[in-house]
PQR file of N, CA, C, O and H, with PARSE charges and radii, in Angstrom:
ATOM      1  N   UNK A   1       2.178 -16.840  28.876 -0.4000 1.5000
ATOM      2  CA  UNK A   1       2.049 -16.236  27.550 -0.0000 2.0000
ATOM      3  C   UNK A   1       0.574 -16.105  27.187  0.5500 1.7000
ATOM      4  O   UNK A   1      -0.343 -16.904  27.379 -0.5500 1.4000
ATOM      5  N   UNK A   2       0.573 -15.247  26.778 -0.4000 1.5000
ATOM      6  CA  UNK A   2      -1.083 -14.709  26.246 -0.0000 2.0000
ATOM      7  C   UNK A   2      -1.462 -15.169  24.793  0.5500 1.7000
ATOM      8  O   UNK A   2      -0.755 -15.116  23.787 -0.5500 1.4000
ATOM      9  H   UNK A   2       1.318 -14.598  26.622  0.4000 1.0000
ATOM     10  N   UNK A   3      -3.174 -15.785  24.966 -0.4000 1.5000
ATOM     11  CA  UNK A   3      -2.812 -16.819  23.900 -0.0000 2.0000
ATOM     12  C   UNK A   3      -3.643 -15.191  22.298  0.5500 1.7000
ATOM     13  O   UNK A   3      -4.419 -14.235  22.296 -0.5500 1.4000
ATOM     14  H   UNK A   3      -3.749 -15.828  25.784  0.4000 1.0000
ATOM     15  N   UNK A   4      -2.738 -15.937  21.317 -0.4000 1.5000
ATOM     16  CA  UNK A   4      -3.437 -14.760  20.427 -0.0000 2.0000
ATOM     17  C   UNK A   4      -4.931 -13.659  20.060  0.5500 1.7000
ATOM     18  O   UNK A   4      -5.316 -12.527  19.765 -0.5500 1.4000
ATOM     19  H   UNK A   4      -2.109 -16.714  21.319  0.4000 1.0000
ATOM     20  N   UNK A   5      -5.322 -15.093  20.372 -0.4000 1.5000
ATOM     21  CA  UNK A   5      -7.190 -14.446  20.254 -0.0000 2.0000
ATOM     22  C   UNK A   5      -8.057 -13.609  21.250  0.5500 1.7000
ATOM     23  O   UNK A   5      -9.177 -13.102  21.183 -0.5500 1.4000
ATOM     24  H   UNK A   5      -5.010 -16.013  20.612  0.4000 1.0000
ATOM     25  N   UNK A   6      -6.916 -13.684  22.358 -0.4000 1.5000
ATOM     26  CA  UNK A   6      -7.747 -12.866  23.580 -0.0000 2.0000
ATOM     27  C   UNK A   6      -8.451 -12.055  23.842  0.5500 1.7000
ATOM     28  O   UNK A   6      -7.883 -11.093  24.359 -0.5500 1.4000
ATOM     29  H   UNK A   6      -6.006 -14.096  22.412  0.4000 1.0000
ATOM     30  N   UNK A   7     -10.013 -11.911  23.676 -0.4000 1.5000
ATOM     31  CA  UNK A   7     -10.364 -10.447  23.007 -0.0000 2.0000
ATOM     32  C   UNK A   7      -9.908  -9.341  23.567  0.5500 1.7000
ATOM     33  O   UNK A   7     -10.173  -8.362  22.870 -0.5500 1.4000
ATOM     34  H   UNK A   7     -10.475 -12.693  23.256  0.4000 1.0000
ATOM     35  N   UNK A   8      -9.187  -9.027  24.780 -0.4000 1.5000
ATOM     36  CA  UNK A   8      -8.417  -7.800  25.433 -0.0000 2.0000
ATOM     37  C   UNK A   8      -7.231  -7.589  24.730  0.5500 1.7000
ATOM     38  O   UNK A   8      -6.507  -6.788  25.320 -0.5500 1.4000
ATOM     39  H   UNK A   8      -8.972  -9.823  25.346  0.4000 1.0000
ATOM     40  N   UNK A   9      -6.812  -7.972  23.787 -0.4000 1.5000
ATOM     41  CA  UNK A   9      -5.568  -7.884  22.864 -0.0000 2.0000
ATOM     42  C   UNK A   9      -5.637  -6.746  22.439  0.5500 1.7000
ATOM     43  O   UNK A   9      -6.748  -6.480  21.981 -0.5500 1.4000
ATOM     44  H   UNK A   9      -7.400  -8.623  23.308  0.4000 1.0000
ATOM     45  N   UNK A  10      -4.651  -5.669  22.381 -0.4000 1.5000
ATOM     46  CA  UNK A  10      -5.036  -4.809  21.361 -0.0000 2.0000
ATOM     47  C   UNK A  10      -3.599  -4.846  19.967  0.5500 1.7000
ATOM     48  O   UNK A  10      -2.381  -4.821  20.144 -0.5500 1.4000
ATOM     49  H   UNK A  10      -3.748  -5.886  22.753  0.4000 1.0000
ATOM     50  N   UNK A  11      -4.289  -4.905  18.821 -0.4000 1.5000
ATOM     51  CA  UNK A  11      -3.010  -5.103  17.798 -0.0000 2.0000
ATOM     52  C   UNK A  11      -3.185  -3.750  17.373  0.5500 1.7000
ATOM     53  O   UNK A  11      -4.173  -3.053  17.604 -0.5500 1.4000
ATOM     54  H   UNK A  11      -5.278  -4.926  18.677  0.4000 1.0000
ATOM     55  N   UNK A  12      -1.826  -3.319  16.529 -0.4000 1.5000
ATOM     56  CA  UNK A  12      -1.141  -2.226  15.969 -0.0000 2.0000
ATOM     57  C   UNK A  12      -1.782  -2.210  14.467  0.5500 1.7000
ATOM     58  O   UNK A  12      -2.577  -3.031  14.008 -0.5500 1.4000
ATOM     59  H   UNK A  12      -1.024  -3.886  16.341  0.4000 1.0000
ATOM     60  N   UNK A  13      -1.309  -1.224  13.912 -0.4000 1.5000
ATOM     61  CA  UNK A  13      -2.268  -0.922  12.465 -0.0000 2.0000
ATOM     62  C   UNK A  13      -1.691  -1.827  11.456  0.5500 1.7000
ATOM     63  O   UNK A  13      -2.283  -2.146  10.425 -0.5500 1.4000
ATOM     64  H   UNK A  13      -0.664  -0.558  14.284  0.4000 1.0000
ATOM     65  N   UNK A  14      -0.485  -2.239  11.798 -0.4000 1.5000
ATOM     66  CA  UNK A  14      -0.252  -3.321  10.803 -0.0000 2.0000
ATOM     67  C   UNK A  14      -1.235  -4.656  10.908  0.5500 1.7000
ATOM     68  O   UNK A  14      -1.811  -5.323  10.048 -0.5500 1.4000
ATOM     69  H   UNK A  14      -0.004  -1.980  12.636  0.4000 1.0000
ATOM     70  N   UNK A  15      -1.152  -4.749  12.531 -0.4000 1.5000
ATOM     71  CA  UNK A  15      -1.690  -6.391  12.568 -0.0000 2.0000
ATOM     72  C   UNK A  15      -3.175  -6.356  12.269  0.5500 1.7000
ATOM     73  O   UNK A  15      -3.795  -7.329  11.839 -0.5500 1.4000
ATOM     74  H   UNK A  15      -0.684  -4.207  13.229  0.4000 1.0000
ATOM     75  N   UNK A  16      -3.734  -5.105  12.539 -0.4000 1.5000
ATOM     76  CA  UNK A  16      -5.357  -4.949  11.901 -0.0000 2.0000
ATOM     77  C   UNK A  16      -5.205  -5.079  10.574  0.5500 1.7000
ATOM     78  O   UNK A  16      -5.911  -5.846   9.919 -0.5500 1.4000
ATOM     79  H   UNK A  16      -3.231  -4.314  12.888  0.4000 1.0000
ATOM     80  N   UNK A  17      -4.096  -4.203   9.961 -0.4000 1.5000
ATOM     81  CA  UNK A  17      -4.401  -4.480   8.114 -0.0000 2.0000
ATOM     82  C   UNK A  17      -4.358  -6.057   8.051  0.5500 1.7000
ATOM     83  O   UNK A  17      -5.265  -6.885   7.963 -0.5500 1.4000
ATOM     84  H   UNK A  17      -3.523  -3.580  10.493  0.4000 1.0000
ATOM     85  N   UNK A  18      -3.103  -6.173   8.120 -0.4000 1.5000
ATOM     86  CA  UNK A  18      -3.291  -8.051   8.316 -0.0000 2.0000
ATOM     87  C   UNK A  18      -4.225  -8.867   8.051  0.5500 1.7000
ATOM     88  O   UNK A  18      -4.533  -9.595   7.108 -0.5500 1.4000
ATOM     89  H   UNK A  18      -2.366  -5.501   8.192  0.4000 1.0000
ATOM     90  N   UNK A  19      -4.845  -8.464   9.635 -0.4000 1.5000
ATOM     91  CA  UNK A  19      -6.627  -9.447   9.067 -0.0000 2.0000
ATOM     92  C   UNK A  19      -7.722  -8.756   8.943  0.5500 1.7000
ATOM     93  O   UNK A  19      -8.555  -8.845   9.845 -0.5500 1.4000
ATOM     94  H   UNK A  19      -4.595  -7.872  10.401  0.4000 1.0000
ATOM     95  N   UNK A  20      -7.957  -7.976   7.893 -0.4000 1.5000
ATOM     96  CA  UNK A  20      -8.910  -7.566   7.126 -0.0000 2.0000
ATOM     97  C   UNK A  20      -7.918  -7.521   6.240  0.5500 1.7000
ATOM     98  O   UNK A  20      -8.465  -6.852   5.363 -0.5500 1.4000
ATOM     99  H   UNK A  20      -7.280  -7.903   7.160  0.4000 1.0000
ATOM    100  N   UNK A  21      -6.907  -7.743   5.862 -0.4000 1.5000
ATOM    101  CA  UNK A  21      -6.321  -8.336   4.386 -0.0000 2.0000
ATOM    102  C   UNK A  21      -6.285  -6.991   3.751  0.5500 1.7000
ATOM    103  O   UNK A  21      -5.939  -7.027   2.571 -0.5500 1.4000
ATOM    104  H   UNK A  21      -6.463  -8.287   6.574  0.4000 1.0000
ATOM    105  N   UNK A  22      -6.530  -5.912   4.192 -0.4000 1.5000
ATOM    106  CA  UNK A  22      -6.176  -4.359   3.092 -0.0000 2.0000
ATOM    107  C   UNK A  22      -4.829  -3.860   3.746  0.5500 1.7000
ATOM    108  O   UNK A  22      -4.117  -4.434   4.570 -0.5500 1.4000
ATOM    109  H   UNK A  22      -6.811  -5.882   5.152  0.4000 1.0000
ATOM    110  N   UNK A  23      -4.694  -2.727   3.195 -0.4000 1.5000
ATOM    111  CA  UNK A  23      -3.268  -2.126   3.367 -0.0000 2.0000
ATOM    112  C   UNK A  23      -3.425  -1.456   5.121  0.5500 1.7000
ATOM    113  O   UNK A  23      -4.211  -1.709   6.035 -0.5500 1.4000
ATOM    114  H   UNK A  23      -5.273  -2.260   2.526  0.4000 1.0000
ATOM    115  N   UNK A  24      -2.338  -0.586   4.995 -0.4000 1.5000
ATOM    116  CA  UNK A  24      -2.301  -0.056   6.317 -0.0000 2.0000
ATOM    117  C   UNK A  24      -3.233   1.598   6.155  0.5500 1.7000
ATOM    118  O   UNK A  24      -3.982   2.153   6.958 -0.5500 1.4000
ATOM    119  H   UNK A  24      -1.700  -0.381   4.253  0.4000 1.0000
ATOM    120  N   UNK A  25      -2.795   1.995   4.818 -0.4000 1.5000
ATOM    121  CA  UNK A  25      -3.732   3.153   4.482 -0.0000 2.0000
ATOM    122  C   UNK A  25      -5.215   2.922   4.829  0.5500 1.7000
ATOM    123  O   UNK A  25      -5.679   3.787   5.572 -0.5500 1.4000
ATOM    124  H   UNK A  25      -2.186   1.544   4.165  0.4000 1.0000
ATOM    125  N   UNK A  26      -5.987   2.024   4.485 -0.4000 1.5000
ATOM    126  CA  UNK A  26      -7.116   1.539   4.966 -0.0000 2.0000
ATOM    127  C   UNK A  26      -7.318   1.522   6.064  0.5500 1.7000
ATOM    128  O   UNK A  26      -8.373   2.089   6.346 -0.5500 1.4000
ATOM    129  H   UNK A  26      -5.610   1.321   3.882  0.4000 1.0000
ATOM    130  N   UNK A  27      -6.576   0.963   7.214 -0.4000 1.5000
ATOM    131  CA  UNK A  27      -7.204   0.997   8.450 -0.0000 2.0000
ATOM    132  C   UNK A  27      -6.412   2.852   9.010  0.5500 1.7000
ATOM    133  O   UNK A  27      -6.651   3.070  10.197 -0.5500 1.4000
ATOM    134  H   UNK A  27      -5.718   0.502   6.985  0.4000 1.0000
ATOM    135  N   UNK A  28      -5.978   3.474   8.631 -0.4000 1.5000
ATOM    136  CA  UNK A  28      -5.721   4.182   8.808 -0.0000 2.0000
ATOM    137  C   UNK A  28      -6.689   5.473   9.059  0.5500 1.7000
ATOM    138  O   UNK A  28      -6.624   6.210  10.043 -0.5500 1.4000
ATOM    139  H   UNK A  28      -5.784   3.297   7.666  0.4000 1.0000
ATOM    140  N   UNK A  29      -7.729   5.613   7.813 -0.4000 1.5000
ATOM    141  CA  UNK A  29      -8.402   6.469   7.141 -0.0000 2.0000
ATOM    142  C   UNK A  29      -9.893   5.423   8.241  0.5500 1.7000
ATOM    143  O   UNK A  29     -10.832   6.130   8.607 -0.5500 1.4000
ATOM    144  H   UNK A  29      -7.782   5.014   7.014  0.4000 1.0000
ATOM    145  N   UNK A  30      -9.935   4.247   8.546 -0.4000 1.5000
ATOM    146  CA  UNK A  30     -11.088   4.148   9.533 -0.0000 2.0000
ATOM    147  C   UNK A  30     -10.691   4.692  10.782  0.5500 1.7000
ATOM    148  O   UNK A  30     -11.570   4.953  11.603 -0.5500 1.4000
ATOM    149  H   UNK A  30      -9.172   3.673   8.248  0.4000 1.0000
ATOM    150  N   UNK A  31      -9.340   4.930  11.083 -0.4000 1.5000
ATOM    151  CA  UNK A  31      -9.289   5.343  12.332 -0.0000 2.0000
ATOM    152  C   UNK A  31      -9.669   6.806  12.369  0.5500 1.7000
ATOM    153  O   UNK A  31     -10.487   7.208  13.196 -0.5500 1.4000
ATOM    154  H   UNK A  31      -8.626   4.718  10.415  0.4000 1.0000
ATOM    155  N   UNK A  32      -9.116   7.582  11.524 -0.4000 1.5000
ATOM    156  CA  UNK A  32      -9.233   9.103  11.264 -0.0000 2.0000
ATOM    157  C   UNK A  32     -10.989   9.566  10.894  0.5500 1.7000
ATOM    158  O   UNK A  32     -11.422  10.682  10.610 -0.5500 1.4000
ATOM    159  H   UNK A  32      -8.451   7.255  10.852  0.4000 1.0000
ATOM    160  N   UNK A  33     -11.568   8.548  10.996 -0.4000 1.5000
ATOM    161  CA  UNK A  33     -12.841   8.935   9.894 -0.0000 2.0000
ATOM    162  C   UNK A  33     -13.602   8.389  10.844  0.5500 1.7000
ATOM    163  O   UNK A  33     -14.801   8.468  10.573 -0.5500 1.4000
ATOM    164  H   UNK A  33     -11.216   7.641  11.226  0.4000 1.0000
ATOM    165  N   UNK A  34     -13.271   7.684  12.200 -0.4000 1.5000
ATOM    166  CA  UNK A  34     -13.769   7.548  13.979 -0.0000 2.0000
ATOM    167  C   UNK A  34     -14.855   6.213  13.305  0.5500 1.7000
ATOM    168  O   UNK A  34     -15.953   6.182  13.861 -0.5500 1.4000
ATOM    169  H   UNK A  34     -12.298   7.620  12.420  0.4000 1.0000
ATOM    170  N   UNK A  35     -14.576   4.846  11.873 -0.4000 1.5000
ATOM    171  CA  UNK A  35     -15.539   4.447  11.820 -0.0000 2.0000
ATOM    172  C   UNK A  35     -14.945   2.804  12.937  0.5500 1.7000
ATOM    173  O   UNK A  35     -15.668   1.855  13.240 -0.5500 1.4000
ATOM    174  H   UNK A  35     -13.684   4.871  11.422  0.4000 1.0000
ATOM    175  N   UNK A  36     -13.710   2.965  13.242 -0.4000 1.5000
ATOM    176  CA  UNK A  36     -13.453   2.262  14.144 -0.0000 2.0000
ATOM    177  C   UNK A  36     -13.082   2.362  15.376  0.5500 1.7000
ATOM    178  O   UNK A  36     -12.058   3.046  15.396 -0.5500 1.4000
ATOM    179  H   UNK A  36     -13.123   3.736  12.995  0.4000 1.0000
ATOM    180  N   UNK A  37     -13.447   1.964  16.648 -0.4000 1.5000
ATOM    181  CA  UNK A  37     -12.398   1.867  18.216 -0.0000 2.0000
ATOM    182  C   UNK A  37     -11.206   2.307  18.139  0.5500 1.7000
ATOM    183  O   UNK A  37     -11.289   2.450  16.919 -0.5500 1.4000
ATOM    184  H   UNK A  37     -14.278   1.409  16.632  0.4000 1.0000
ATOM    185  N   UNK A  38     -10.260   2.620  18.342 -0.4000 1.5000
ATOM    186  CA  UNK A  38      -8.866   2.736  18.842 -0.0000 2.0000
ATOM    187  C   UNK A  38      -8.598   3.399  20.094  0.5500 1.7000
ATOM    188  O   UNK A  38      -9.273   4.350  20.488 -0.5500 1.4000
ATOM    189  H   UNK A  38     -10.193   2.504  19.333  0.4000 1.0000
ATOM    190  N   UNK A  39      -7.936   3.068  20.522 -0.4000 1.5000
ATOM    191  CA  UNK A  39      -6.834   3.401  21.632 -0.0000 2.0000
ATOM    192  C   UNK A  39      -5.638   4.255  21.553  0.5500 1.7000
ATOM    193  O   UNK A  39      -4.726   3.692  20.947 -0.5500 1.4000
ATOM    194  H   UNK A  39      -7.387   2.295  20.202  0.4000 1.0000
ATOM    195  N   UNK A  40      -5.419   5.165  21.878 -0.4000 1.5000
ATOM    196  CA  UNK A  40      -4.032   5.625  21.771 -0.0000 2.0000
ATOM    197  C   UNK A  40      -3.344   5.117  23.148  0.5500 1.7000
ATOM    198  O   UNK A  40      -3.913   4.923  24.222 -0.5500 1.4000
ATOM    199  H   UNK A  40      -6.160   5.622  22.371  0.4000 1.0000
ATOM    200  N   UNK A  41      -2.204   4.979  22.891 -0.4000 1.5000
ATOM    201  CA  UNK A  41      -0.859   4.813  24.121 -0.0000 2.0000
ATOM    202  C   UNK A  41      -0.007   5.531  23.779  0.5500 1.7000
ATOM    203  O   UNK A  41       0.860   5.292  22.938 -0.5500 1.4000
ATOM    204  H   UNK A  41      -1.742   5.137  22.019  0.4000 1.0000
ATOM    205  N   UNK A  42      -0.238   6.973  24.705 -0.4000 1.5000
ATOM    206  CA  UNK A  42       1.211   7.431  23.941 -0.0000 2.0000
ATOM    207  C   UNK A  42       1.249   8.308  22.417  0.5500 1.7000
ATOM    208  O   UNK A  42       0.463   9.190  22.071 -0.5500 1.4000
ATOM    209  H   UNK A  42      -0.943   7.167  25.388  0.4000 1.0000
ATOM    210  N   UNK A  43       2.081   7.920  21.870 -0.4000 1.5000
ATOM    211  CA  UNK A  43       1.786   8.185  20.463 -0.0000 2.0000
ATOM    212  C   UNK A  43       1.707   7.199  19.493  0.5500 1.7000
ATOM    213  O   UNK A  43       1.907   7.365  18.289 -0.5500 1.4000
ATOM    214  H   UNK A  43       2.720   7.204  22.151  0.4000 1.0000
ATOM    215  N   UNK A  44       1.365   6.019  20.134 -0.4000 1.5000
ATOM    216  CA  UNK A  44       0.649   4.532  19.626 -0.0000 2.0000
ATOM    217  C   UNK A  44      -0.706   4.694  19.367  0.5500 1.7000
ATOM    218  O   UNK A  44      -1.493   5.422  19.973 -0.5500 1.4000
ATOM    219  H   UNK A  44       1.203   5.885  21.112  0.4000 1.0000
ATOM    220  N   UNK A  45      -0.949   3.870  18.301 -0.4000 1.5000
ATOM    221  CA  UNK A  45      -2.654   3.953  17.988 -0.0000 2.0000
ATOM    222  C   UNK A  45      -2.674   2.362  18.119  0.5500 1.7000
ATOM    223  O   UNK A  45      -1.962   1.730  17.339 -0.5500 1.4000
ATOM    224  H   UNK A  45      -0.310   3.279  17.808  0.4000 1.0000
ATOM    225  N   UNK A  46      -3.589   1.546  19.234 -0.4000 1.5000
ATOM    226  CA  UNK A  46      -4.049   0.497  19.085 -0.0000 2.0000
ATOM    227  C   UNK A  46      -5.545   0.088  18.830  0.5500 1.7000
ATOM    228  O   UNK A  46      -6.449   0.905  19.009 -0.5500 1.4000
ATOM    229  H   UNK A  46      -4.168   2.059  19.869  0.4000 1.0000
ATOM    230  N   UNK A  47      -5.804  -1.291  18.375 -0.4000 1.5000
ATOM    231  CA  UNK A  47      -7.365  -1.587  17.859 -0.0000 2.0000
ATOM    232  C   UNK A  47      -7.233  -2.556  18.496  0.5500 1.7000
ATOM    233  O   UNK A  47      -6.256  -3.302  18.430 -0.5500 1.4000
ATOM    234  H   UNK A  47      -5.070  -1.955  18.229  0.4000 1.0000
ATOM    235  N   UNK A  48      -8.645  -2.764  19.548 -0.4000 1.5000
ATOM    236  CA  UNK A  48      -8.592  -3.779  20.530 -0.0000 2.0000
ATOM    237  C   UNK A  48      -9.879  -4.808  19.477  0.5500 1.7000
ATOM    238  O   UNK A  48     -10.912  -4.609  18.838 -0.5500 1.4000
ATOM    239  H   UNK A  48      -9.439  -2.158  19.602  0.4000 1.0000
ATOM    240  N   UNK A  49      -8.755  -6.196  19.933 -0.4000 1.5000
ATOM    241  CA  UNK A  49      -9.521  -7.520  19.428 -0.0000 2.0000
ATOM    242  C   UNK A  49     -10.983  -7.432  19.027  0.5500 1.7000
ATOM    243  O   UNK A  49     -11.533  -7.401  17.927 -0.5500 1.4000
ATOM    244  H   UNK A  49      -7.915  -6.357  20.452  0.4000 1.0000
ATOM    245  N   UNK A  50     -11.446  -7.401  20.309 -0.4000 1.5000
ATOM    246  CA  UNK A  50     -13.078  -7.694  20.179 -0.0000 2.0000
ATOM    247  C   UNK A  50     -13.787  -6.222  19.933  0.5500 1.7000
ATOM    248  O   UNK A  50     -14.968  -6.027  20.218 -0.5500 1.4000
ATOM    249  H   UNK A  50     -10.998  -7.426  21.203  0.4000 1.0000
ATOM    250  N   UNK A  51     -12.934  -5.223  19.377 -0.4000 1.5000
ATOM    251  CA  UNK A  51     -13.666  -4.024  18.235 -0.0000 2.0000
ATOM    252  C   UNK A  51     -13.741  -4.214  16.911  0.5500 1.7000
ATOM    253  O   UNK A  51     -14.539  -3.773  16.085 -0.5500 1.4000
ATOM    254  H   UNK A  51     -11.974  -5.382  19.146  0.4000 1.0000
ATOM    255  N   UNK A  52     -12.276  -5.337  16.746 -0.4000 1.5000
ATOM    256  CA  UNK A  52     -11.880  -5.490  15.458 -0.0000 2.0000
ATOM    257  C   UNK A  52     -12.984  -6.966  14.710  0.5500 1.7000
ATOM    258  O   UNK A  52     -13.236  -7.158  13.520 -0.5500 1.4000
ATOM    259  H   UNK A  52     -11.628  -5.695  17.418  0.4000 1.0000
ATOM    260  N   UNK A  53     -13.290  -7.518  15.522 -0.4000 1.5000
ATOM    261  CA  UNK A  53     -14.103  -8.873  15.528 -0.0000 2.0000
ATOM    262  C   UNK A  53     -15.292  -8.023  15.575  0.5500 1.7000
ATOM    263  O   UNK A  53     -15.882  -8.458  14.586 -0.5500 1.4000
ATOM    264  H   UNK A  53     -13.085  -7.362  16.488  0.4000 1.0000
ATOM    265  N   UNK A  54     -16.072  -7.073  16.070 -0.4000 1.5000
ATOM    266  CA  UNK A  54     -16.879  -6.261  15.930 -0.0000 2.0000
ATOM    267  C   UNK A  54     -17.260  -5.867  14.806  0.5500 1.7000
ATOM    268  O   UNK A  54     -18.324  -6.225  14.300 -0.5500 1.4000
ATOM    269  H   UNK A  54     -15.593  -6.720  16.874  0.4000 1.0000
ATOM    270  N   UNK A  55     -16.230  -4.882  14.135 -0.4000 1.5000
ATOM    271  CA  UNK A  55     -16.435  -4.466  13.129 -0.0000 2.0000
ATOM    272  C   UNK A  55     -16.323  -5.722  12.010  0.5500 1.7000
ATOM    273  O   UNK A  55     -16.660  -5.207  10.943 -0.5500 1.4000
ATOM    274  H   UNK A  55     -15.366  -4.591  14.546  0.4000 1.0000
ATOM    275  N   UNK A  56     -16.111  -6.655  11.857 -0.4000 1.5000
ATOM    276  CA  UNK A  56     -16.221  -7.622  11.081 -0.0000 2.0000
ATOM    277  C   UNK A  56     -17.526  -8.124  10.917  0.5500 1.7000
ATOM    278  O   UNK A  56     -17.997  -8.500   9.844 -0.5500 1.4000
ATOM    279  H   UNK A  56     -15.838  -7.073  12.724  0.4000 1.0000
ATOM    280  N   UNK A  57     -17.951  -8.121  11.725 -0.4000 1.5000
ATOM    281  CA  UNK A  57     -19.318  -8.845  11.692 -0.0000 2.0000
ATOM    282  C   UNK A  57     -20.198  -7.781  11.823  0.5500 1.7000
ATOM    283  O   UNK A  57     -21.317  -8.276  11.956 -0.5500 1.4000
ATOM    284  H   UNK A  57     -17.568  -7.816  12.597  0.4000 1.0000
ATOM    285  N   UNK A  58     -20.241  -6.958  11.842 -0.4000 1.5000
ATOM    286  CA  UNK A  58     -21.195  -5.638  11.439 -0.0000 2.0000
ATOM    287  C   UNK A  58     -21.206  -5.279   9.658  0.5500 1.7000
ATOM    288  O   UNK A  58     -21.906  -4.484   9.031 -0.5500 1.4000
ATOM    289  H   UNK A  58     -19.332  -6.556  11.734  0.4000 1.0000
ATOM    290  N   UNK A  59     -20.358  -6.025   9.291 -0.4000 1.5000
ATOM    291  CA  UNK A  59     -20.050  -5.675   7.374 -0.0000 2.0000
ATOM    292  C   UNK A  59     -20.385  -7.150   6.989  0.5500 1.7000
ATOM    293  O   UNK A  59     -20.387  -7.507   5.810 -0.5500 1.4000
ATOM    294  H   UNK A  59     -19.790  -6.672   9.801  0.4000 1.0000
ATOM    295  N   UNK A  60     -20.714  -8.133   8.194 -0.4000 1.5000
ATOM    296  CA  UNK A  60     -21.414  -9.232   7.315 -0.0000 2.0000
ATOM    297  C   UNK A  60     -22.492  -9.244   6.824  0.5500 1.7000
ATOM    298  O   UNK A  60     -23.389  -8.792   7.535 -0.5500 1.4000
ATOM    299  H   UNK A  60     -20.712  -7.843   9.151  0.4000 1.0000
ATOM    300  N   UNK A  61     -22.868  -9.749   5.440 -0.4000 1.5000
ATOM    301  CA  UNK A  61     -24.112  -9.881   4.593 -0.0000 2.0000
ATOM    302  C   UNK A  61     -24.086 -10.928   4.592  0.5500 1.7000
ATOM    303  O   UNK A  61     -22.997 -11.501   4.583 -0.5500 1.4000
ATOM    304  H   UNK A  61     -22.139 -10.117   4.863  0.4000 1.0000
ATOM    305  N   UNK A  62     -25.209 -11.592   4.601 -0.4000 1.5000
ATOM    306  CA  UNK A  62     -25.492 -13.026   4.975 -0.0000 2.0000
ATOM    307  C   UNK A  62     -26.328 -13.876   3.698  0.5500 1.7000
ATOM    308  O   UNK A  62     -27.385 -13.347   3.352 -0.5500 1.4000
ATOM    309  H   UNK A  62     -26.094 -11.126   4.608  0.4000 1.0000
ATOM    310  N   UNK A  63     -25.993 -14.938   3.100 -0.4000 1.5000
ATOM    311  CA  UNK A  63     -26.605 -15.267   1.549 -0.0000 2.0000
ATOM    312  C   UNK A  63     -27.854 -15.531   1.726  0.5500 1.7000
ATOM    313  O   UNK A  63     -28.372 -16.090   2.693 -0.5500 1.4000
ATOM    314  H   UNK A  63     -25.135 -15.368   3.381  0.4000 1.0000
ATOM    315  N   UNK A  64     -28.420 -15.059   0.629 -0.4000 1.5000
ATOM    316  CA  UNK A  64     -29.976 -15.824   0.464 -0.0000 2.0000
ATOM    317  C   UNK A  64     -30.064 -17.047  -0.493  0.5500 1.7000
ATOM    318  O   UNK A  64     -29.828 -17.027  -1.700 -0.5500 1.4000
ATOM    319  H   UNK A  64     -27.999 -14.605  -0.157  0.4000 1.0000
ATOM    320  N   UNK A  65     -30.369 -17.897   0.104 -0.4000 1.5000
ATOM    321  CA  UNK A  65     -30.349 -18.831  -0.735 -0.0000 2.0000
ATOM    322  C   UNK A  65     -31.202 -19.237  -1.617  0.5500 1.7000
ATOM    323  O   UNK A  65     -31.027 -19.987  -2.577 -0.5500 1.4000
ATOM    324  H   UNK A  65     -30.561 -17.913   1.085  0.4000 1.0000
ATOM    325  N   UNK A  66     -32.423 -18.545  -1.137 -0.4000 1.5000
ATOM    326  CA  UNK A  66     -34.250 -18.482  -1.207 -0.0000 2.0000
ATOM    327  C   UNK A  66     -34.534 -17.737  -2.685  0.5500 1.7000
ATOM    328  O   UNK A  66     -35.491 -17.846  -3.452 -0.5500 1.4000
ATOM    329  H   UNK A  66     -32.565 -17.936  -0.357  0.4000 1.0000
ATOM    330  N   UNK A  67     -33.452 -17.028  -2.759 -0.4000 1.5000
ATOM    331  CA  UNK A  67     -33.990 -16.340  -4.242 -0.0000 2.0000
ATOM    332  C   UNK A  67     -33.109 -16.834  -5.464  0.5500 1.7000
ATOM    333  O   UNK A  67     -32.113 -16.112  -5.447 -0.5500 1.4000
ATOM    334  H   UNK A  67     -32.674 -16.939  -2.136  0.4000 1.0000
ATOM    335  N   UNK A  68     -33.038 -17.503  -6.250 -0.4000 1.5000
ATOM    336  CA  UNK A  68     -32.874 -18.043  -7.346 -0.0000 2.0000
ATOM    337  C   UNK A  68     -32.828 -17.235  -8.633  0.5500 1.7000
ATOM    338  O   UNK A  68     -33.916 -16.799  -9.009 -0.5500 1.4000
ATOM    339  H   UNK A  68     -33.848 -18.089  -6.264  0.4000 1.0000
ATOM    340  N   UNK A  69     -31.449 -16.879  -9.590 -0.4000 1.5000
ATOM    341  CA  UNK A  69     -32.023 -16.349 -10.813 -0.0000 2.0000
ATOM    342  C   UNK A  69     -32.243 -17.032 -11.579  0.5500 1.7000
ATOM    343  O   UNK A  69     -31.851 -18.199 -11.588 -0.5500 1.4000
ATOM    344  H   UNK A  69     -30.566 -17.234  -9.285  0.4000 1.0000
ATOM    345  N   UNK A  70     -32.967 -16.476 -12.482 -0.4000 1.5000
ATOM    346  CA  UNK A  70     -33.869 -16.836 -14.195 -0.0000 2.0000
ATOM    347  C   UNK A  70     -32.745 -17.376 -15.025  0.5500 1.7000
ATOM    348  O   UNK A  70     -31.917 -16.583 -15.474 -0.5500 1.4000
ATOM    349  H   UNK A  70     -33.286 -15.528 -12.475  0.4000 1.0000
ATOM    350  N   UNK A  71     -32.611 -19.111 -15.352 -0.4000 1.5000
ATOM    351  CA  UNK A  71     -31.818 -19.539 -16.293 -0.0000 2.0000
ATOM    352  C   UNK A  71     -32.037 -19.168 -17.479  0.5500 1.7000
ATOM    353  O   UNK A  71     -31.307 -19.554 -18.391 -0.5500 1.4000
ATOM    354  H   UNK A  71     -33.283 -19.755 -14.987  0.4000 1.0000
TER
END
């Protein structure tokens, strides 16, 4: 059995909405709009793991801790 995280995984548009937590319309409109990887099989659209872990960490902003506001 293949363990979940495998980055050769590829999940379906549900299991991408899933974890990025938005709808399926959302990952939908990144697929159509080419701002994500996919795969077709067929008349399957898949998003492979380590595109989807990709694009996650390409939308990370990282805190500053260094700048302080005016009490």
């Amino acid at each position: 059995m293949r363990e979940k995280t495998t980055p050769g995984r590829l999940l379906t548009v549900p299991q991408t909405a899933d974890r990025l937590n938005v709808g399926e319309r959302f990952v939908r409109r990144l697929i159509a709009e080419r701002r994500i990887t996919f795969v077709r099989i067929g008349r399957h659209v898949r998003i492979p793991m380590d595109t989807l872990e990709a694009f996650i960490s390409a939308g990370r902003v990282e805190s500053d801790t260094t700048h302080r506001r005016a009490a």
